[in-house]
C-alpha positions in Angstrom: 0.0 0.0 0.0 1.2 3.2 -0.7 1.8 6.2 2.4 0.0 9.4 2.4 3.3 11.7 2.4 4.6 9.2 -0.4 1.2 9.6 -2.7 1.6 13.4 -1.9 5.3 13.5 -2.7 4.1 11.9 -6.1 1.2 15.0 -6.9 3.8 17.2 -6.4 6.6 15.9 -8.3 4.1 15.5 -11.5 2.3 19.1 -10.6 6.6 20.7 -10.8 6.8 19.0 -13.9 4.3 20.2 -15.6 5.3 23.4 -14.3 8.9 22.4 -15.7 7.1 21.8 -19.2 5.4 24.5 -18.8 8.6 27.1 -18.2 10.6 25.3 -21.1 7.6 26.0 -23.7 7.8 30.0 -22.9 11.7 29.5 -23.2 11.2 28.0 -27.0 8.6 30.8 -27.7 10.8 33.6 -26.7 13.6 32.1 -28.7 11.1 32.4 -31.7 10.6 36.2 -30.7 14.8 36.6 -30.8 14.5 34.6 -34.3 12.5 37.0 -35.9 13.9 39.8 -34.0 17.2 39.0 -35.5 15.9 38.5 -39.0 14.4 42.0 -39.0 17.4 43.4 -37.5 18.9 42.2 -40.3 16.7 43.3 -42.7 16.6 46.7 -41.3 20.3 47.0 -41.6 20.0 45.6 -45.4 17.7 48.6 -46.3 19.6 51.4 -44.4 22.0 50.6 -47.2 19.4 50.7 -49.9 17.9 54.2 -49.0 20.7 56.0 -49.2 20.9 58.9 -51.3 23.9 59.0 -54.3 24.7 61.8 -56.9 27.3 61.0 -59.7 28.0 57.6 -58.0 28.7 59.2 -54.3 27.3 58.7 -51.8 25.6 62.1 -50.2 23.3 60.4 -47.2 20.1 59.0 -46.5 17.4 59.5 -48.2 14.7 60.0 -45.3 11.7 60.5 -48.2 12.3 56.8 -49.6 10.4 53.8 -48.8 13.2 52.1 -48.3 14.4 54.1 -45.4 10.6 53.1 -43.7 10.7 49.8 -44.0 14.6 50.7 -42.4 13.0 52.1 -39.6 10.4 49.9 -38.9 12.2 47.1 -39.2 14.7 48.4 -37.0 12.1 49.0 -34.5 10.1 46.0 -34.1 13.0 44.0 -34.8 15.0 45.4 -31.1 11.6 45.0 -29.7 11.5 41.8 -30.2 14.9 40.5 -29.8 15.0 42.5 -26.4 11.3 41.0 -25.5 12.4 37.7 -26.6 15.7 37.6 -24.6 14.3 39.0 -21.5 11.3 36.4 -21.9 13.7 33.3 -22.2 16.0 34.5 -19.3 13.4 34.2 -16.5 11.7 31.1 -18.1 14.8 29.5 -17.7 15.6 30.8 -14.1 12.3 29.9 -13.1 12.9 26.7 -14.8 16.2 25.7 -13.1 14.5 26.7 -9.7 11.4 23.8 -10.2 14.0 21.5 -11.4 16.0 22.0 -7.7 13.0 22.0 -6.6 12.4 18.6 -8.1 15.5 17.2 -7.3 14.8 17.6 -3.6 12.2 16.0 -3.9 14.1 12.8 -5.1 16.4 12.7 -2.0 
């Protein structure tokens, strides 16, 4: 037969791993914000070079009335928006995921 504190122990090991599963899902979906906060990074920096502004083959600045230099700046924008959000997200999932996981492990001893 199995003890009261030993069918508790077991609830609360499979409720902190859930909890586990649960803290490395938000992990994976910040790492998808810092994906496609990267790629527009990237993509922001790619059209800097496009909008800017040349007369007889030099290069005289940016042209801030182009298209190119919007997308530039929304790019840029959204794109550190997301990396920051998406970096900042995965940190504390994963600190809050090492904690249940000591957590867990005290509960093997």
């Amino acid at each position: 037969m199995i003890e009261n504190g030993e069918k508790d122990s077991r609830t609360k090991s499979q409720e902190l791993h859930q909890q586990s599963q649960a803290e490395y899902d938000k992990g994976q979906n910040a790492l998808c914000f810092v994906v496609i906060g990267s790629i527009l990074l990237i993509t922001g920096i790619i059209f800097i070079f496009l909008a800017n502004k040349r007369e007889n083959n030099i290069m005289v600045g940016i042209d801030t009335g182009s298209l190119a230099f919007y997308i530039c700046v929304i790019c840029l924008a959204l794109g550190g928006v997301g990396l920051i959000y998406g970096l900042v997200k995965f940190i504390l999932a994963t600190k809050h995921r090492r904690a249940i996981l000591r957590e867990i492990n005290t509960l093997k001893k």
